[in-house]
C-alpha positions as semicolon CSV with decimal commas, in nm:
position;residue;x (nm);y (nm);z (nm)
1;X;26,172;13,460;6,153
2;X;26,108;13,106;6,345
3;X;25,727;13,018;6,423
4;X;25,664;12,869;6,775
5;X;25,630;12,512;6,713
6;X;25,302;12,522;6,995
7;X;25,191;12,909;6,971
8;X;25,015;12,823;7,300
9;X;25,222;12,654;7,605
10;X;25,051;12,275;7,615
11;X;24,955;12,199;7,966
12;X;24,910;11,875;8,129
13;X;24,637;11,763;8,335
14;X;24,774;11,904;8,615
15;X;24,830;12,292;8,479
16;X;25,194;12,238;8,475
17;X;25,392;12,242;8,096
18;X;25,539;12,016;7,917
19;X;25,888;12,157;7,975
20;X;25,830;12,172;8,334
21;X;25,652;11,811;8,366
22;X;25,931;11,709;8,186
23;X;26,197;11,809;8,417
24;X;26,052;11,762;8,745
25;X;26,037;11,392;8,554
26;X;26,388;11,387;8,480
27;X;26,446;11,509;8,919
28;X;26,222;11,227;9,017
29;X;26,441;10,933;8,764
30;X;26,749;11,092;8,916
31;X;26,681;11,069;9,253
32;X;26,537;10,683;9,189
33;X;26,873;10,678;8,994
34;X;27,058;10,793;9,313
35;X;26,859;10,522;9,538
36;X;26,905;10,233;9,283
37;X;27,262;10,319;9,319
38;X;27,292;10,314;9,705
39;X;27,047;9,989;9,677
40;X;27,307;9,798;9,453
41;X;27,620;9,895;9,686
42;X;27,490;9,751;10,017
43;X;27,185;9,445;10,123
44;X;26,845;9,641;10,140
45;X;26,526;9,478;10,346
46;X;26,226;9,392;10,127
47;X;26,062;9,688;10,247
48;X;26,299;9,948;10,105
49;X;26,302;9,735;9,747
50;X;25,919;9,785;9,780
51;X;25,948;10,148;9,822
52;X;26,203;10,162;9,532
53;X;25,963;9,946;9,304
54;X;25,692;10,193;9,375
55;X;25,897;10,468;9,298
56;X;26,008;10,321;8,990
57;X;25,593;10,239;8,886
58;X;25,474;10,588;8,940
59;X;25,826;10,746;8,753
60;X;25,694;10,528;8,491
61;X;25,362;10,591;8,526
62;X;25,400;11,024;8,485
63;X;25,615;10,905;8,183
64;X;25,301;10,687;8,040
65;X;25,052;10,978;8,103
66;X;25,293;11,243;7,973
67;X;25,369;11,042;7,631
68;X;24,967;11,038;7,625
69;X;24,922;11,368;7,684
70;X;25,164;11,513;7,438
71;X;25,021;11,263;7,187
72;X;24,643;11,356;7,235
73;X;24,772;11,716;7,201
74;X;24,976;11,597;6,840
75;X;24,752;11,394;6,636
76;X;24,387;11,402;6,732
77;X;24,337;11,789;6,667
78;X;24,498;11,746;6,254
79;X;24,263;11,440;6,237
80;X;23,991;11,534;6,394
81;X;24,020;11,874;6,158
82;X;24,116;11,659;5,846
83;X;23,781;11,417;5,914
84;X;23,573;11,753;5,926
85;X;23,730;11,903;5,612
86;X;23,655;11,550;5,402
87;X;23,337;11,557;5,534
88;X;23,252;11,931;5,401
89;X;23,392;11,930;5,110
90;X;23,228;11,566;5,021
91;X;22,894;11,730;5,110
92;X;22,937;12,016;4,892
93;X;23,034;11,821;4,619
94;X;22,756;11,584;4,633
95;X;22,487;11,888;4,649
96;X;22,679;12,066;4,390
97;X;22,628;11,725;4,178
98;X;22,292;11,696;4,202
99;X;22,212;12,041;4,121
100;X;22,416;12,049;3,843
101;X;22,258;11,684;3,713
102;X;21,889;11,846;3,791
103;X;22,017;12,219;3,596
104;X;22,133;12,033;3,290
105;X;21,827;11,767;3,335
């Protein structure tokens, strides 16, 4: 028997999933792929590199928030629950310390 990896889906800001933010990524670099392509086989005006530049920064751009995303969803929560566990158990001991130092005092 295989645990889910995530039992909950992980959502992005924008409600979708990863797997689907992913993808529709992967459409949007395919079709800039697909333009790129056309670009290099025949002269383009400066206005249709501008629009392909701007694709390319907000392709990048999802990709940049995405990698974020998935890494705020990764590492903060073990810390965060690792900082909080130090912090208990440091507490305890200290109060178990001193009433075991005043007890045998």
């Amino acid at each position: 028997m295989n645990p889910e990896p995530f039992p909950t889906p992980l959502l992005t800001r924008d409600g979708r999933t990863f797997p689907e933010a992913i993808a529709d990524l992967e459409q949007a670099l395919g079709e800039l792929k697909q333009v790129y392509d056309l670009c290099a086989q025949s002269p383009q005006s400066p206005r249709q590199n501008q629009k392909l530049l701007q694709q390319l920064a907000r392709a990048e751009g999802e990709l940049t928030d995405l990698d974020v995303e998935l890494a705020a969803h990764l590492y903060p929560s073990g810390l965060r629950e690792l900082f909080w566990q130090i912090v208990r158990f440091t507490g305890l001991g200290i109060i178990l310390g001193w009433m075991l130092r005043s007890w045998g005092a």
